[in-house]
N, C-alpha and C positions, 0 to 999 in steps of 0.2 A: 127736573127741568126748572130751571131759575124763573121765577113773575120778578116781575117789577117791583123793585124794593126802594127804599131810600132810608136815611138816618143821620142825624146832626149830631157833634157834639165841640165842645169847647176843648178844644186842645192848646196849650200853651197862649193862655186869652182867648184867641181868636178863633169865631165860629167856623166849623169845618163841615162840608153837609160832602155825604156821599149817595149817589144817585144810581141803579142798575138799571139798565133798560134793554130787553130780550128781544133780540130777531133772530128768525129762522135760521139765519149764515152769521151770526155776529153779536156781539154780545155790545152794548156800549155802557159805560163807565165812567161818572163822572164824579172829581172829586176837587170841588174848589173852598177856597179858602177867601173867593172875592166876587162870590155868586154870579158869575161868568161860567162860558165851556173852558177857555184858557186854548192850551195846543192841543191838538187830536192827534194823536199817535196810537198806529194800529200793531198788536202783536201776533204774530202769526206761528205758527210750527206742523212742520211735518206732520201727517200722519202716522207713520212709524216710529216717529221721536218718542222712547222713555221717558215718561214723566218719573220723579225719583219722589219716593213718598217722603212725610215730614221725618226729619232728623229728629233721633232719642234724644231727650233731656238729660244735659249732662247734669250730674249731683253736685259736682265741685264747681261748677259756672252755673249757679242759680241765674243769672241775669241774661245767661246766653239768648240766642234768639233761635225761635224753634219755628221758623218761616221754613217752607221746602225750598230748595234749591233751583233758580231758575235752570231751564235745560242749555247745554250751551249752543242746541240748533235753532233756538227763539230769533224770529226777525222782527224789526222794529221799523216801521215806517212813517216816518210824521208825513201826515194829511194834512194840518193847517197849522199855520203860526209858525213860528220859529223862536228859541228859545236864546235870551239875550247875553247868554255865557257860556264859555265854556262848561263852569260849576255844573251851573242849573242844566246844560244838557243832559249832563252824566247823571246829576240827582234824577231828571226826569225820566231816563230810561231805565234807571234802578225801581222807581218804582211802577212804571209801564209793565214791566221782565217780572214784579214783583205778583202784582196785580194779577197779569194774565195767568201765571202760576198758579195761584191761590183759585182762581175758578174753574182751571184745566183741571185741577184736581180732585175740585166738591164736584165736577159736572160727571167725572169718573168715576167716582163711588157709588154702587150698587146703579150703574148705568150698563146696559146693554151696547147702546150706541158707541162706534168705537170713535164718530167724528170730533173733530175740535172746531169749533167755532172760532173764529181769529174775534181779539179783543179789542174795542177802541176804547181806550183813554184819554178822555179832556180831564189835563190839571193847568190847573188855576192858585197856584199856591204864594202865599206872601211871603215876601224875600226877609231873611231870618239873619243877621250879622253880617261878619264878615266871610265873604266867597273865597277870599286869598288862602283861609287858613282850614282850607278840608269842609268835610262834613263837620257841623256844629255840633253839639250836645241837640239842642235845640233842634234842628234837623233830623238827626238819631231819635228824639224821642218822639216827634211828630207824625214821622216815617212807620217808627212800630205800634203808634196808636192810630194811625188812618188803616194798616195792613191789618189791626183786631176789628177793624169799622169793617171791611168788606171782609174778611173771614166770616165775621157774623151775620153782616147779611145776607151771605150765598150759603151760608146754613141755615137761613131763615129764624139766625137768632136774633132778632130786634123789636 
């Protein structure tokens, strides 16, 4: 069962703080980059949804990324705010989809409990380049060091 955790760290300059906060029906999750909630978007799944455990490290893509796979019956519901691009939606629901994976997973190891608590995420992240041209480098490395931030904190590494 997840306590209440939190954890900062300087990613790409700028201070990043991540926040877990445990209720009964719901996990909240907060990961800002401008010490605000930001948008609150909630993810949810099935009860019978396969979660699909983390992906084997491959040896020939050292740099691959060994995040599980979001499920594809994940729902996404923003609750407050709305997001001022296209980009940024999509960025935000990758890591929403990203997020709630990463806790459906530590909450199901060596858990009895077969329920999922739906997850809210408020992110609050500062705008990194140009949105025209994809995800940034910037973005990508952001993205994978906020995902080792709450991997570690819902394993109570911090």
């Amino acid at each position: 069962m997840l306590t209440q955790r939190q954890s900062s760290k300087v990613i790409n300059g700028v201070k990043t703080e991540v926040v877990i906060q445990p209720f009964a029906d719901r996990l909240l999750i907060l990961i800002t980059q401008m010490g605000k909630v930001g948008n609150l978007i909630q993810a949810s799944i099935p009860q019978t949804a396969p979660l699909l455990a983390q992906p084997p490290l491959d040896q020939g893509e050292p740099n691959a990324s060994t995040l599980p796979p979001p499920p594809p019956s994940i729902q996404l519901t923003p609750l407050l705010g709305s997001t001022p691009s296209d980009h940024l939606r999509t960025l935000y629901a990758l890591y929403v989809s990203q997020v709630a994976t990463i806790v459906w997973i530590a909450e199901a190891v060596g858990s009895m409990d077969e329920r999922r608590r739906s997850v809210i995420v408020g992110l609050a992240l500062k705008k990194s380049g140009e949105e025209d041209q994809g995800l940034s480098e910037a973005e990508r490395g952001t993205f994978h060091q906020v995902m080792d931030m709450v991997g570690d904190l819902v394993k109570g590494k911090f």
